[in-house]
Biopython code that builds the backbone (N, CA, C, O; Angstrom):
import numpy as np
from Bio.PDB.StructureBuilder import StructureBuilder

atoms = [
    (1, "UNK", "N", (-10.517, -14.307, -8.781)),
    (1, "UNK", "CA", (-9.867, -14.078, -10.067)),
    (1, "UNK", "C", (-10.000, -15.340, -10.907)),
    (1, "UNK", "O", (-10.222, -16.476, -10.487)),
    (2, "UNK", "N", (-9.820, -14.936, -12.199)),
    (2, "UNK", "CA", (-9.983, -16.340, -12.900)),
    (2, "UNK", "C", (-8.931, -16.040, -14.053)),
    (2, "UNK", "O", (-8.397, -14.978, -14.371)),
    (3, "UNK", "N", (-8.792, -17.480, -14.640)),
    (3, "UNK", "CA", (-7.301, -17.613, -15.809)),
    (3, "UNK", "C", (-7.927, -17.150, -17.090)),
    (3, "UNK", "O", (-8.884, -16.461, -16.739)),
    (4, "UNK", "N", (-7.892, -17.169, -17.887)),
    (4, "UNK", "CA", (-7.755, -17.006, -19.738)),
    (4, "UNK", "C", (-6.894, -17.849, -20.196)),
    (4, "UNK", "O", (-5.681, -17.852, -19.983)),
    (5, "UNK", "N", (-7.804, -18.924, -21.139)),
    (5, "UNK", "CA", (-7.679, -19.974, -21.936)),
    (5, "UNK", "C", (-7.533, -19.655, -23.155)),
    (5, "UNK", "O", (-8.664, -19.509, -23.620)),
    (6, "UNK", "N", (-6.541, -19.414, -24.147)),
    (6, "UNK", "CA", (-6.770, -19.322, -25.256)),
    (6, "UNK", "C", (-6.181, -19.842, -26.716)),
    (6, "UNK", "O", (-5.027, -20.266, -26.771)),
    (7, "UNK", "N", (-6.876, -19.802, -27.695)),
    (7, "UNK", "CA", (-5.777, -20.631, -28.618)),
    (7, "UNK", "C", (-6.730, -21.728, -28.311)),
    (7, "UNK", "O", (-5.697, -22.117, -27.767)),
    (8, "UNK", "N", (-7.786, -22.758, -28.074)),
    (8, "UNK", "CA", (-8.429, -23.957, -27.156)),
    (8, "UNK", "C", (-8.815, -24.479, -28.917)),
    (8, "UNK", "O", (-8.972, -23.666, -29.828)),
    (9, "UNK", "N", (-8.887, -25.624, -29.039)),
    (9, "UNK", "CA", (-9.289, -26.377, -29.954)),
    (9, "UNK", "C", (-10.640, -26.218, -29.512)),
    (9, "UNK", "O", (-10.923, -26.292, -28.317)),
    (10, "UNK", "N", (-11.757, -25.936, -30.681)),
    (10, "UNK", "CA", (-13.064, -26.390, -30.743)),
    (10, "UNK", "C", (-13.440, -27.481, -30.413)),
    (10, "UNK", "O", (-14.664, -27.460, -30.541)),
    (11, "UNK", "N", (-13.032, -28.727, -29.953)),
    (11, "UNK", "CA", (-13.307, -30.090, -29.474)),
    (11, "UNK", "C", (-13.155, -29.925, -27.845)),
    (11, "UNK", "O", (-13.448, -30.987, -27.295)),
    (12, "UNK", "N", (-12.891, -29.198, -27.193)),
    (12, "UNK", "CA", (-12.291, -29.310, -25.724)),
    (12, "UNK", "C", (-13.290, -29.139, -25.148)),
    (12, "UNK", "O", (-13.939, -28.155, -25.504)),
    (13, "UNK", "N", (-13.796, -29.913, -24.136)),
    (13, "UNK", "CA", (-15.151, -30.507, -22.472)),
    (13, "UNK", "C", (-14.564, -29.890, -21.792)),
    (13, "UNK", "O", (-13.356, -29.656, -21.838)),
    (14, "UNK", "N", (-15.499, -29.458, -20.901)),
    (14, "UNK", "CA", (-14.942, -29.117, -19.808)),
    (14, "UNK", "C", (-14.430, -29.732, -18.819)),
    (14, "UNK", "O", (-13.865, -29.172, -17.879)),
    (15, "UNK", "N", (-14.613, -31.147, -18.971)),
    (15, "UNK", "CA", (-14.355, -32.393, -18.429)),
    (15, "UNK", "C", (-12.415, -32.726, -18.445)),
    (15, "UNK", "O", (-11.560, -33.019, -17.609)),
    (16, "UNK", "N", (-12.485, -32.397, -20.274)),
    (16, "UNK", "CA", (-11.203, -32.370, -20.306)),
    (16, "UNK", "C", (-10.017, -30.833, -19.932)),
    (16, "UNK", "O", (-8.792, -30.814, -19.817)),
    (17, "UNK", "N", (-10.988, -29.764, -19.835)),
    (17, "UNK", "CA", (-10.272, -28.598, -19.327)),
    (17, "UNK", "C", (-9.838, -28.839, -17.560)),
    (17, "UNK", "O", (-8.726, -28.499, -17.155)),
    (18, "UNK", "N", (-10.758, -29.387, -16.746)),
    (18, "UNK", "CA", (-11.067, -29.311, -15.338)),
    (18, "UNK", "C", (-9.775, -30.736, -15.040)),
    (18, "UNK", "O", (-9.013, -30.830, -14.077)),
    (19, "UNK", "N", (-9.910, -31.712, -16.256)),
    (19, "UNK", "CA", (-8.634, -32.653, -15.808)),
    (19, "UNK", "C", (-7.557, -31.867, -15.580)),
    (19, "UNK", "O", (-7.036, -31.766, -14.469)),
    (20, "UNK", "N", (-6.956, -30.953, -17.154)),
    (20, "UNK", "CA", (-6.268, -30.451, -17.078)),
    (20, "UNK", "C", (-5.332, -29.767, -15.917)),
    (20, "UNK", "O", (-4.243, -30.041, -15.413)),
    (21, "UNK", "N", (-6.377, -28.673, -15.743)),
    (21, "UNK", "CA", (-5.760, -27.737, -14.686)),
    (21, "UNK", "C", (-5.944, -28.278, -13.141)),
    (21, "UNK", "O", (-5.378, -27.696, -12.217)),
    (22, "UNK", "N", (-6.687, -29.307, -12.951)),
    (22, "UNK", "CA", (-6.306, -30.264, -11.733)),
    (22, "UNK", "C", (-5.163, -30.431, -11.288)),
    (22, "UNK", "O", (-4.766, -30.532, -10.127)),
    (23, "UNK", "N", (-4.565, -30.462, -12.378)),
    (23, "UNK", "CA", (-2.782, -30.891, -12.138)),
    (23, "UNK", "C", (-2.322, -29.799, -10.988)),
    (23, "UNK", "O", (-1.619, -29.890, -9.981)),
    (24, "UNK", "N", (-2.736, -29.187, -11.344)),
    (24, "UNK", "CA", (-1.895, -27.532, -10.544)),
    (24, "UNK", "C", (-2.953, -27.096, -9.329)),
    (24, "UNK", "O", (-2.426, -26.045, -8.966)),
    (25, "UNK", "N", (-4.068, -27.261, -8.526)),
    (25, "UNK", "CA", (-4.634, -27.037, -7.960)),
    (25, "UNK", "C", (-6.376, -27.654, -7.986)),
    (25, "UNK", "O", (-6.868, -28.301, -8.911)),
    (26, "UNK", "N", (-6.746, -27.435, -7.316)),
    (26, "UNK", "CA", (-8.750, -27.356, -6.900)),
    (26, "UNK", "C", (-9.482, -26.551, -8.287)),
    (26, "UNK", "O", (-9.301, -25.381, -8.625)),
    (27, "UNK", "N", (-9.885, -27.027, -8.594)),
    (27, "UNK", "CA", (-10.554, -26.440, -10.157)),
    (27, "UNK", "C", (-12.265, -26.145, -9.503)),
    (27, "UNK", "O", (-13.180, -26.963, -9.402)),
    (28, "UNK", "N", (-12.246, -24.708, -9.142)),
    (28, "UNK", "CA", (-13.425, -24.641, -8.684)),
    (28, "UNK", "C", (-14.651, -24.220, -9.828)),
    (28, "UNK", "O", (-15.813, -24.130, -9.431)),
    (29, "UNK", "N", (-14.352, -24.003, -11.080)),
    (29, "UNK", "CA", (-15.501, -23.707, -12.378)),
    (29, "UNK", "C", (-14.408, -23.367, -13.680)),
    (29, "UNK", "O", (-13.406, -22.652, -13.689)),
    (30, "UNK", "N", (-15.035, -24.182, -14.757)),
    (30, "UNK", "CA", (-14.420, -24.069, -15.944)),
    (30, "UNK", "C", (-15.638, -23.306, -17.150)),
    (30, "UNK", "O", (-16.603, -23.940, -17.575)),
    (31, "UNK", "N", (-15.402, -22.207, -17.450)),
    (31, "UNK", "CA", (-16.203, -21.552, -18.533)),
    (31, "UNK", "C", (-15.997, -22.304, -19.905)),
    (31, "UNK", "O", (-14.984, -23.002, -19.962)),
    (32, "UNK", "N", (-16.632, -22.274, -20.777)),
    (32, "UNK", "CA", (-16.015, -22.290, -22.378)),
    (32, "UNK", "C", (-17.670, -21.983, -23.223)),
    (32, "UNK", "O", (-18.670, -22.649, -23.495)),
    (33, "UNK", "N", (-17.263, -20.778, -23.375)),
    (33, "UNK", "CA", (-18.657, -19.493, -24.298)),
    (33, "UNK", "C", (-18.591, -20.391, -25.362)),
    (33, "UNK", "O", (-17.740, -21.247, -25.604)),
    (34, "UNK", "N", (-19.774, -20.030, -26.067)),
    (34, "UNK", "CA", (-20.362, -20.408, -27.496)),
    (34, "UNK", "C", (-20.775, -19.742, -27.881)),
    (34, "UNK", "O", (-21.485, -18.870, -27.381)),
    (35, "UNK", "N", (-20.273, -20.034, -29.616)),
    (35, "UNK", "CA", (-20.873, -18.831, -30.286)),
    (35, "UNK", "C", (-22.655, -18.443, -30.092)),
    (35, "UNK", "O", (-23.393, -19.402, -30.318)),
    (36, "UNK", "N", (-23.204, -17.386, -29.776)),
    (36, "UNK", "CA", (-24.927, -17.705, -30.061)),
    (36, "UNK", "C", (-25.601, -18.042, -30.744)),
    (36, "UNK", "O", (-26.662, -18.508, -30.329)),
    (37, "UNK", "N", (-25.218, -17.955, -32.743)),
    (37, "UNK", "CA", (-25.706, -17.998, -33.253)),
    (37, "UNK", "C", (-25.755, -19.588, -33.768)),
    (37, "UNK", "O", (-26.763, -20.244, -34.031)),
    (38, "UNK", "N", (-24.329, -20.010, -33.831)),
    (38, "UNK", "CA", (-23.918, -21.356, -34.311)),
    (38, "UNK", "C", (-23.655, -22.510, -33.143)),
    (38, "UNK", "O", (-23.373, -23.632, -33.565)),
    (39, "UNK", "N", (-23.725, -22.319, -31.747)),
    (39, "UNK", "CA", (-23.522, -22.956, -30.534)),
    (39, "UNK", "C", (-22.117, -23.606, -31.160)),
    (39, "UNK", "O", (-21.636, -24.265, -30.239)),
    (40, "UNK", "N", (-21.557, -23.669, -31.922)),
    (40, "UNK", "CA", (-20.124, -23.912, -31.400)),
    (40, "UNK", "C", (-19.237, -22.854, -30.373)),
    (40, "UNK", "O", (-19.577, -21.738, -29.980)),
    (41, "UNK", "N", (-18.088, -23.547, -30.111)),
    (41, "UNK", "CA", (-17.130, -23.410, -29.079)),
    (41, "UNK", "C", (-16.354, -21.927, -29.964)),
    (41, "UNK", "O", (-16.350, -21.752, -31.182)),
    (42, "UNK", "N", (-15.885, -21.220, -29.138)),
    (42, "UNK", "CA", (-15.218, -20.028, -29.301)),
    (42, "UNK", "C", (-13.836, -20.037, -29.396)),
    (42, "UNK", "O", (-13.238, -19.021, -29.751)),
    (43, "UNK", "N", (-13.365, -20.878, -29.171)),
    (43, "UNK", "CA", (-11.783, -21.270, -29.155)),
    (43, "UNK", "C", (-11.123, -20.561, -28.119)),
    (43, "UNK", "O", (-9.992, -20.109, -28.300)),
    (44, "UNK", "N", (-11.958, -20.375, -26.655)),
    (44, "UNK", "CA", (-11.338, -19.589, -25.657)),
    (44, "UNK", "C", (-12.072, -20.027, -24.428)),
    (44, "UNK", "O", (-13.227, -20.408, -24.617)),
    (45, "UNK", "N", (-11.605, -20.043, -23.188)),
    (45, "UNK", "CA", (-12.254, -20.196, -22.072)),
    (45, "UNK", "C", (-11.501, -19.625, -20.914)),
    (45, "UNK", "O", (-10.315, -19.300, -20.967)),
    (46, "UNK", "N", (-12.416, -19.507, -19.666)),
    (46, "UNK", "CA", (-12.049, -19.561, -18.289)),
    (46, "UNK", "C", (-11.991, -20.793, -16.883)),
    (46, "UNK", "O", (-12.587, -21.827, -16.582)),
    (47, "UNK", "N", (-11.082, -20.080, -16.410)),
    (47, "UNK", "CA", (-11.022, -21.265, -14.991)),
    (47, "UNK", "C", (-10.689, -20.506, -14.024)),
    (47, "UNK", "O", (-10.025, -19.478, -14.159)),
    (48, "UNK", "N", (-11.274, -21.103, -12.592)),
    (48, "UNK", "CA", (-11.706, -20.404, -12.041)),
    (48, "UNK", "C", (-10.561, -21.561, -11.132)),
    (48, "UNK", "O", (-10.459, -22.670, -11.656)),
    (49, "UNK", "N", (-9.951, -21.381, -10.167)),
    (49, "UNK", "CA", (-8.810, -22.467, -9.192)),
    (49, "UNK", "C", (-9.259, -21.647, -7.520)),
    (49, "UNK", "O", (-9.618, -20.516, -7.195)),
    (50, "UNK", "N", (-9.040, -22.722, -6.913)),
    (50, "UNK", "CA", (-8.908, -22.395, -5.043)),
    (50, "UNK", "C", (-8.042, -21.561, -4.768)),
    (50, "UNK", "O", (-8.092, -21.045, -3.651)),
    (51, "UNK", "N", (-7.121, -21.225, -5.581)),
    (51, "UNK", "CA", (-5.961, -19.828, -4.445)),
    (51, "UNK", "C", (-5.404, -19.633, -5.940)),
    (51, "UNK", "O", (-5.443, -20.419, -6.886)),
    (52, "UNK", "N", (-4.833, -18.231, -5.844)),
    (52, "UNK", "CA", (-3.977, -17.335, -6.682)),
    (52, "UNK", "C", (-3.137, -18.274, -6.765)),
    (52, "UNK", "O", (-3.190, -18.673, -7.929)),
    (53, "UNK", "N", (-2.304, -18.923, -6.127)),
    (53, "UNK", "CA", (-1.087, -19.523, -5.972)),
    (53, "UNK", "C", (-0.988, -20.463, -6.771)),
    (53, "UNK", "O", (0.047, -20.566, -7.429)),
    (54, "UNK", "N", (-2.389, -21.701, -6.971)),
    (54, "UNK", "CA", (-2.270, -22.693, -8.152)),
    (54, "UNK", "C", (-2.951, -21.722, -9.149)),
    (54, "UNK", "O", (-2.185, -21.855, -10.103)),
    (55, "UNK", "N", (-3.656, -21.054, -9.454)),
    (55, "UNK", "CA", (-4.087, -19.997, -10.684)),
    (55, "UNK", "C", (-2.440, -19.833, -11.224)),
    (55, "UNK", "O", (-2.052, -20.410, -12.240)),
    (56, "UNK", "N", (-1.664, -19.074, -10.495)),
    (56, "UNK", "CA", (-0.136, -18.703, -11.206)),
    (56, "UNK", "C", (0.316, -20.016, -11.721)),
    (56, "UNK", "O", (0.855, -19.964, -12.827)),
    (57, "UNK", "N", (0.210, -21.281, -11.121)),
    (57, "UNK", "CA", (1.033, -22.583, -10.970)),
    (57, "UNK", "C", (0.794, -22.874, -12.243)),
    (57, "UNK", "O", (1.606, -23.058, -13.150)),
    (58, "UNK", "N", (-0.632, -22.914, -12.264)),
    (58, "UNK", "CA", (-1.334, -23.522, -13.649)),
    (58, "UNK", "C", (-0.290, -22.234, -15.277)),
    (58, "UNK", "O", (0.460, -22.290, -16.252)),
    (59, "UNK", "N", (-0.755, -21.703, -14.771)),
    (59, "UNK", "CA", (-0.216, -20.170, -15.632)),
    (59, "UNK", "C", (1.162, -20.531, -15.876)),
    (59, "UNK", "O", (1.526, -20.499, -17.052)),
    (60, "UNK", "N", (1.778, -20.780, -15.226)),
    (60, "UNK", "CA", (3.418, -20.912, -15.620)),
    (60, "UNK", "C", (3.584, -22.064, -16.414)),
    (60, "UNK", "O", (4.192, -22.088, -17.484)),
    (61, "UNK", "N", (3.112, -22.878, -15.946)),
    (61, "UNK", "CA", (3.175, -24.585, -16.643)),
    (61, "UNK", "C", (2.312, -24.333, -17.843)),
    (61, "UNK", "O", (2.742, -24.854, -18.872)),
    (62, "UNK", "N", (1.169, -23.640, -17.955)),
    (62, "UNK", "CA", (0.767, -23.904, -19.499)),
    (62, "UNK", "C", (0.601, -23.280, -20.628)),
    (62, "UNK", "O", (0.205, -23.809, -21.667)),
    (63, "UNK", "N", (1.015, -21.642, -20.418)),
    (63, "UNK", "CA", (1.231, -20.842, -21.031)),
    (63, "UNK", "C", (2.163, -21.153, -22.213)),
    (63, "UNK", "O", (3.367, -21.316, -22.015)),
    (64, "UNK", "N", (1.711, -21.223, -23.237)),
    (64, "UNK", "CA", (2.869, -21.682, -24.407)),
    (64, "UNK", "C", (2.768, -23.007, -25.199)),
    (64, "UNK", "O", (2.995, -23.291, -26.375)),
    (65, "UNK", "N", (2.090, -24.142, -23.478)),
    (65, "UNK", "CA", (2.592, -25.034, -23.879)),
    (65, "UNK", "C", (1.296, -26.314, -25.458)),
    (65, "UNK", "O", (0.159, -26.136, -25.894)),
    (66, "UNK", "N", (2.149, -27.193, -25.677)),
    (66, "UNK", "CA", (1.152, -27.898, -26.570)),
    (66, "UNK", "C", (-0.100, -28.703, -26.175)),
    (66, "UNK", "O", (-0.084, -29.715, -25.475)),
    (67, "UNK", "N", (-1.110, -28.162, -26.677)),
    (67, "UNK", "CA", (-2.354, -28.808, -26.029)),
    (67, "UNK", "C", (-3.116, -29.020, -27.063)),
    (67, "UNK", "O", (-3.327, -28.008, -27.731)),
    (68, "UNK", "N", (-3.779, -30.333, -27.562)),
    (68, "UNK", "CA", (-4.730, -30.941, -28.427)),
    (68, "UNK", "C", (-4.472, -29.883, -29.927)),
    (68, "UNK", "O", (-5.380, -29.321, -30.539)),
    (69, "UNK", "N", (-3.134, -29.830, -30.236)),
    (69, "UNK", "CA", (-2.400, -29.332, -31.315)),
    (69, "UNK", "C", (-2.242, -28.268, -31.622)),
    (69, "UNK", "O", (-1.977, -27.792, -32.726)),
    (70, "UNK", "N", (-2.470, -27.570, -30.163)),
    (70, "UNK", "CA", (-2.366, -25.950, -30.551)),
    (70, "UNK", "C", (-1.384, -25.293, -29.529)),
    (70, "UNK", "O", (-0.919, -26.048, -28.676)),
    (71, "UNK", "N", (-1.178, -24.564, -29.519)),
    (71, "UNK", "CA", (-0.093, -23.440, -28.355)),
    (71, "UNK", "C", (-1.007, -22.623, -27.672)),
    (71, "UNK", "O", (-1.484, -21.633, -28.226)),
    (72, "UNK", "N", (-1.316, -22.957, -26.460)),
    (72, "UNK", "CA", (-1.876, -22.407, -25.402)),
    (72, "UNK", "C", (-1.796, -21.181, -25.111)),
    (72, "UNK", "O", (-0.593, -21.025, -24.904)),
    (73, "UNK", "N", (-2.508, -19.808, -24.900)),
    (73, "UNK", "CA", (-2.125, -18.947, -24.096)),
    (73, "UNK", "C", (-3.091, -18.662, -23.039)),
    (73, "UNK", "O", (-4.310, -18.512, -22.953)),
    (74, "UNK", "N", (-2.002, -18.645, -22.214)),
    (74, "UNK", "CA", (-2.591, -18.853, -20.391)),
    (74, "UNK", "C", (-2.507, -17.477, -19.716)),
    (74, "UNK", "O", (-1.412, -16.942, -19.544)),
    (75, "UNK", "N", (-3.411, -17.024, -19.415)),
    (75, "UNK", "CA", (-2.864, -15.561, -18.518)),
    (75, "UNK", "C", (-4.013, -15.467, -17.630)),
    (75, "UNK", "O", (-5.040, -16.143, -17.569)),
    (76, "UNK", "N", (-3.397, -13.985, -16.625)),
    (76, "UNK", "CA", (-4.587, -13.816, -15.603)),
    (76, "UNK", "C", (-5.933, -13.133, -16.678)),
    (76, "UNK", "O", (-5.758, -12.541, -17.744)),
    (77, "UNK", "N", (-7.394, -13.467, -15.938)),
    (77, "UNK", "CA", (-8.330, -12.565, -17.084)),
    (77, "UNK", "C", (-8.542, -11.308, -16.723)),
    (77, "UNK", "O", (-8.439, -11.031, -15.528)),
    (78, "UNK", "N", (-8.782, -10.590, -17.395)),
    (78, "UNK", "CA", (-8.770, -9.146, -17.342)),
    (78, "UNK", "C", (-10.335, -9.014, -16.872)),
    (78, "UNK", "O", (-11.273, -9.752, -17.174)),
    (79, "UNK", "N", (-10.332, -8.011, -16.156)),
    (79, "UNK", "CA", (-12.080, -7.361, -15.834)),
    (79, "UNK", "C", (-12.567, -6.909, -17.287)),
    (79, "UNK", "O", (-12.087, -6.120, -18.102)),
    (80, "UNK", "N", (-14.146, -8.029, -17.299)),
    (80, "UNK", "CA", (-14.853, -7.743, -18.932)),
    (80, "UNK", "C", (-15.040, -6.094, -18.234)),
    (80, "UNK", "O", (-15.379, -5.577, -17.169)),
    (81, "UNK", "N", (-14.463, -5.601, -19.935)),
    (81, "UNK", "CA", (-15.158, -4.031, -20.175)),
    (81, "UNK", "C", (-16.868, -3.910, -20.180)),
    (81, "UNK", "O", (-17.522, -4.940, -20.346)),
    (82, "UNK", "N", (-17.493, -2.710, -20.006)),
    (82, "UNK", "CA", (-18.653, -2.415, -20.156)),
    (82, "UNK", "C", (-18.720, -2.106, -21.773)),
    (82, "UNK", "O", (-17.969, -1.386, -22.431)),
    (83, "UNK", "N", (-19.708, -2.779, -22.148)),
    (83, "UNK", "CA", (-20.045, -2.921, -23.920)),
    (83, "UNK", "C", (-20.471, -1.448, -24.002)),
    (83, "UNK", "O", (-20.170, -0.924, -25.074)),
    (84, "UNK", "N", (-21.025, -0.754, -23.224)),
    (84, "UNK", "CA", (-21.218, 0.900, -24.029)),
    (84, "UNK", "C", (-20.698, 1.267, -23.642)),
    (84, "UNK", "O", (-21.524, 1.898, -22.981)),
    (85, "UNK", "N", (-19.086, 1.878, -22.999)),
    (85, "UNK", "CA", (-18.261, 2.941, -22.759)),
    (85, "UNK", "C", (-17.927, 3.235, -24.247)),
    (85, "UNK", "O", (-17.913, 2.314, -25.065)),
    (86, "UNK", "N", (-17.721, 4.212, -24.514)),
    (86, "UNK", "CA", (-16.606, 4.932, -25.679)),
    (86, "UNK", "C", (-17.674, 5.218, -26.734)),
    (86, "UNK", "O", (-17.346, 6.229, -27.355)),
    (87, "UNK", "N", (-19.051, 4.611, -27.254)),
    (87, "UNK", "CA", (-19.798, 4.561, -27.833)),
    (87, "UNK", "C", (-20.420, 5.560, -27.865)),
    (87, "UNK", "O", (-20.541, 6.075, -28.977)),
    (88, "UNK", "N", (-20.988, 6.163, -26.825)),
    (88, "UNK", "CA", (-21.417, 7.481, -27.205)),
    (88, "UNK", "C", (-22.883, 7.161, -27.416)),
    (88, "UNK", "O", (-23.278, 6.000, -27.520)),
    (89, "UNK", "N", (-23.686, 8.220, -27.478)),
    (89, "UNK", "CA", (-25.180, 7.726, -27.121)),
    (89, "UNK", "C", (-25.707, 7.681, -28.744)),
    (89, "UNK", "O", (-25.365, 8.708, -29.331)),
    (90, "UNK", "N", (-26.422, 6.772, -29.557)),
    (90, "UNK", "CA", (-26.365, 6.473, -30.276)),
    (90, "UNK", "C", (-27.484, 6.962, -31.298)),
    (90, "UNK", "O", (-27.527, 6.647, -32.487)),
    (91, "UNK", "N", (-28.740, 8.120, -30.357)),
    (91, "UNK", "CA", (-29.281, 8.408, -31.056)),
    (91, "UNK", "C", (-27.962, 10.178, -31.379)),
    (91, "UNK", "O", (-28.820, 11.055, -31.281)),
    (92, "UNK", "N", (-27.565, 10.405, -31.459)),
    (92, "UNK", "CA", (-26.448, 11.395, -30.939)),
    (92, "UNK", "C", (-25.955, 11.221, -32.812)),
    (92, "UNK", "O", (-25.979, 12.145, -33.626)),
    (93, "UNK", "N", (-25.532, 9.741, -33.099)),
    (93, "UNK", "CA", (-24.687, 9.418, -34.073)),
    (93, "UNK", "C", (-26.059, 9.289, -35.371)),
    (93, "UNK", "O", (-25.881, 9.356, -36.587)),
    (94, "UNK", "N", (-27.014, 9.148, -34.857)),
    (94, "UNK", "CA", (-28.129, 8.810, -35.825)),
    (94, "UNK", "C", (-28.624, 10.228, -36.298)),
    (94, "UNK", "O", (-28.633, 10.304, -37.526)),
    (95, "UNK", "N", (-29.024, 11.333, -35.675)),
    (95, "UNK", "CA", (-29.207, 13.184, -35.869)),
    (95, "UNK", "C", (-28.722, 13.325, -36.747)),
    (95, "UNK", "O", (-29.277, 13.576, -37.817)),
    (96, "UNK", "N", (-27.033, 13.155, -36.486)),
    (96, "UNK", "CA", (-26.109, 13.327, -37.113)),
    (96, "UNK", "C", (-25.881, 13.281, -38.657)),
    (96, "UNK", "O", (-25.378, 13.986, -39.531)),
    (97, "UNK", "N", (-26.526, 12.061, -38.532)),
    (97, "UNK", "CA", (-26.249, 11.541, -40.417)),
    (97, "UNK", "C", (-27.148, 11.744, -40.812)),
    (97, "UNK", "O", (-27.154, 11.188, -41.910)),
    (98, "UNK", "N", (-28.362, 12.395, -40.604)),
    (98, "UNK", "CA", (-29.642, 13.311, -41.531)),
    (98, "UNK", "C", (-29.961, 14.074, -41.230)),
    (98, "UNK", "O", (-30.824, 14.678, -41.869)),
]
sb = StructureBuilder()
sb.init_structure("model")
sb.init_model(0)
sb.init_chain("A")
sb.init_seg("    ")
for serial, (resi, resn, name, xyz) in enumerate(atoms, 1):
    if name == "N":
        sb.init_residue(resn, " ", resi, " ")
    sb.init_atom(name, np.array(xyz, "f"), 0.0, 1.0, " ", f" {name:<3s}", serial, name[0])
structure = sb.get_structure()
């Protein structure tokens, strides 16, 4: 399982994410996506910790709290959805409109 980082200042390393959540456990991989087009930072990331137990630890302690001037939100991450469910097959929507 892994955490959800969010709210993250565009300036944040992973250097300085992996200090971070050290505090609370074994920091076994720190994500932080970029945009594709502009390679800046997304203002969101993941972490990946040695046991559920510091994953929650971390979670309780930083959820909320103030980090490089912003309010943190910390939670468990959700399983990424599949990008084509609900979409519908698309030559389907294309017939359609001529």
């Amino acid at each position: 399982m892994s955490i959800y980082v969010g709210n993250l200042s565009y300036e944040v390393t992973e250097a300085e994410m992996t200090a971070v959540f050290a505090e609370y456990g074994s920091v076994k991989r720190v994500q932080l996506p970029t945009d594709r087009e502009t390679g800046r930072m997304r203002g969101f990331g993941f972490v990946e910790m040695g046991t559920e137990a510091e994953e929650q630890s971390a979670i309780d302690a930083l959820d909320g709290a103030e980090w490089m001037g912003r309010d943190l939100k910390v939670n468990k991450a959700k399983p990424r959805e599949n990008r084509n469910s609900g979409g519908g097959d698309r030559r389907d929507n294309f017939s359609r409109r001529y």
